[in-house]
C-alpha positions in Angstrom: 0.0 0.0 0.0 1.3 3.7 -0.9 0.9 6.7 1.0 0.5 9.8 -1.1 1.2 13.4 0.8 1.5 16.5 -0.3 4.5 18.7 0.5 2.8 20.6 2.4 0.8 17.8 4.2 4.3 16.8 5.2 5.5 20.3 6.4 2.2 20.5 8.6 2.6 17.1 9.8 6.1 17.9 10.5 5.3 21.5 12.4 3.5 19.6 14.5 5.4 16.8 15.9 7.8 20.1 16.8 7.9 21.3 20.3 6.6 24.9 20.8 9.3 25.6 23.0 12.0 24.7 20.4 10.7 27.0 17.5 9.3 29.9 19.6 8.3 32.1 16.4 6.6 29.8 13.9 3.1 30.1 12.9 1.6 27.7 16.2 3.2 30.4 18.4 1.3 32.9 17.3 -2.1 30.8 18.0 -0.7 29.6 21.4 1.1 31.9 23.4 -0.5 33.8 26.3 1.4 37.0 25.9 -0.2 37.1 22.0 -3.7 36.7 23.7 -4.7 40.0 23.3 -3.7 40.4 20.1 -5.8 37.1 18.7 -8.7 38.5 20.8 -8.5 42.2 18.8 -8.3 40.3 15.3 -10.7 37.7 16.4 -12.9 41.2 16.8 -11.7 42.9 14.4 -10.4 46.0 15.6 -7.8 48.0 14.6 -3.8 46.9 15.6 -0.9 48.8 15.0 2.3 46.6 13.7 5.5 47.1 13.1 7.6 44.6 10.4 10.8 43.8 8.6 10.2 44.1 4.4 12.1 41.8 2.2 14.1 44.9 1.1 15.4 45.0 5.1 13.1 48.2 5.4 11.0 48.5 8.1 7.1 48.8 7.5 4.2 50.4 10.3 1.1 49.2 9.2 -3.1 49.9 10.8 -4.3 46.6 10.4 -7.6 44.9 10.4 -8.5 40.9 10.0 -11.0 41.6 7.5 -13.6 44.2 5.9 -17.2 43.0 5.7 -17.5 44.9 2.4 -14.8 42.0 0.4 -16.2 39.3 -1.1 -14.1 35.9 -0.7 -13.7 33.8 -4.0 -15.7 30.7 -4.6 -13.1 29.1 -6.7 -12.1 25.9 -5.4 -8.3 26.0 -3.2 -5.4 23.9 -3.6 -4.2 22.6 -0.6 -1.5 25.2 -0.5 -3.9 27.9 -1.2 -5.9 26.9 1.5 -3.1 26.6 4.0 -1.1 29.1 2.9 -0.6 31.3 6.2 -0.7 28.3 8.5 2.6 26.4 6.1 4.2 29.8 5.5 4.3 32.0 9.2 2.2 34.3 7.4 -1.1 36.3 8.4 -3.1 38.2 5.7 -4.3 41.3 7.1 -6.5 44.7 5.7 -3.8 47.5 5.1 -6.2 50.7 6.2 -4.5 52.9 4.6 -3.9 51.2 1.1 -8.1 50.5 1.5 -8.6 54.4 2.4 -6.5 55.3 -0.2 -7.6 52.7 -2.9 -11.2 53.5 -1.8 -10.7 57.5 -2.7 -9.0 56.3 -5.8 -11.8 54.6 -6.5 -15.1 56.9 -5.9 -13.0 60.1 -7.6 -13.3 58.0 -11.1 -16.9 57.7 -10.7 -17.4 54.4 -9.3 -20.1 53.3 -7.2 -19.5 53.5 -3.1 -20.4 49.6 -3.0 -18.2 48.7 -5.7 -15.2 51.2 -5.0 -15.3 49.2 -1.5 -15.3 45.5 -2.9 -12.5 46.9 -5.2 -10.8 48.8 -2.6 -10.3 45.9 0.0 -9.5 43.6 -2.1 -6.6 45.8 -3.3 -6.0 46.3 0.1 -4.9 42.4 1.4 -1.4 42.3 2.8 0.8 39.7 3.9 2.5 39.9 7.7 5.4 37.2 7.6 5.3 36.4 11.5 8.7 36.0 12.0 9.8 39.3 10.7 7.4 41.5 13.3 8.9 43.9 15.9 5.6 44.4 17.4 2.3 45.0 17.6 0.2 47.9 19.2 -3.1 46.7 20.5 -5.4 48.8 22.7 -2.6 51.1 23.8 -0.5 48.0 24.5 2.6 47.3 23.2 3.4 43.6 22.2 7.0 43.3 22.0 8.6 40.3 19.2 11.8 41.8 18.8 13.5 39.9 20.9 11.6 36.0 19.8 12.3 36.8 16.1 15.8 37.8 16.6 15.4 41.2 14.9 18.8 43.0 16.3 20.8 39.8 15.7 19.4 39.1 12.4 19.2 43.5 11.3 20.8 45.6 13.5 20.4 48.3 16.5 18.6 50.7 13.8 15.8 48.2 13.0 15.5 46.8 16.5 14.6 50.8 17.5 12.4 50.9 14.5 9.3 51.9 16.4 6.3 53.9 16.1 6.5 56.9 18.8 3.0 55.1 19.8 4.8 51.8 20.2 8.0 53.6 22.9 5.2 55.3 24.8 2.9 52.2 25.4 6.8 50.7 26.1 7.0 53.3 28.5 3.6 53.7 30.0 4.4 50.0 30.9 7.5 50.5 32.2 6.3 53.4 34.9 3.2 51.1 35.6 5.6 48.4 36.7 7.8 50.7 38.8 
């Protein structure tokens, strides 16, 4: 008898065999930890989250981010299996950019187009992809999630890009800080 699995069958089945503790930033960290709670609760929600993130290029990106926008209609064509699991095999997340949608959105209505339409059209322009293991942080009802330090960011970019903060981001930091004290 033969067993047929995908690649990325075998990845998943792999990831999870894996102890969280060993591979503290992968993509079943993010679902799991305690300290990420709040975060998963304001997505869940879908409010508004501030994040801060390492481009390919090395630059560093701030992004308002929301989970989804009611006004974007999914596809009904059928998914491959990497399709379908794409942010769970990748450490990804696949978030609403709000200013690329407010942006894209005025784009859209100064041509003419209908309000309903310009915001299909907008948020689907507006999908971005978080890799997980590339995030400084994330602002979440005036608290500040730190990730700098589980991803590696000053080892793997430097002292600039570790400091790479919204001024939002160092006073939650702070706020915290004099809380504690």
């Amino acid at each position: 008898m033969k067993l047929i699995i995908t690649e990325s069958q075998l990845k998943r089945l792999i990831g999870e065999s894996i102890d969280i503790d060993e591979a503290p930033s992968d993509f079943q960290f993010f679902h799991t930890n305690e300290s990420l709670q709040q975060l998963r609760d304001a997505l869940d929600k879908n409010r508004m989250v501030s994040v801060a993130f390492v481009k390919k290029d090395g630059t560093v990106r701030h992004m308002l981010i929301r989970h989804h926008l009611s006004s974007y209609e999914f596809s009904t064509a059928p998914k491959s299996d990497a399709q379908a699991n794409l942010q769970a095999n990748n450490d990804v997340k696949r978030v609403i950019d709000m200013s690329a949608y407010r942006k894209n959105l005025k784009e859209l209505k100064a041509q003419g187009m209908d309000e309903a339409e310009a915001k299909k059209m907008a948020a689907g322009k507006s999908y971005r992809t978080i890799n997980l293991k590339e995030v400084l942080g994330f602002l979440v009802g005036g608290n500040f999630i730190d990730l700098r330090d589980e991803n590696s960011i000053r080892e793997r970019y430097g002292e600039e890009t570790y400091n790479s903060l919204t001024n939002g981001m160092v006073k939650a930091m702070e706020a915290e800080e004099n809380g504690a004290e």
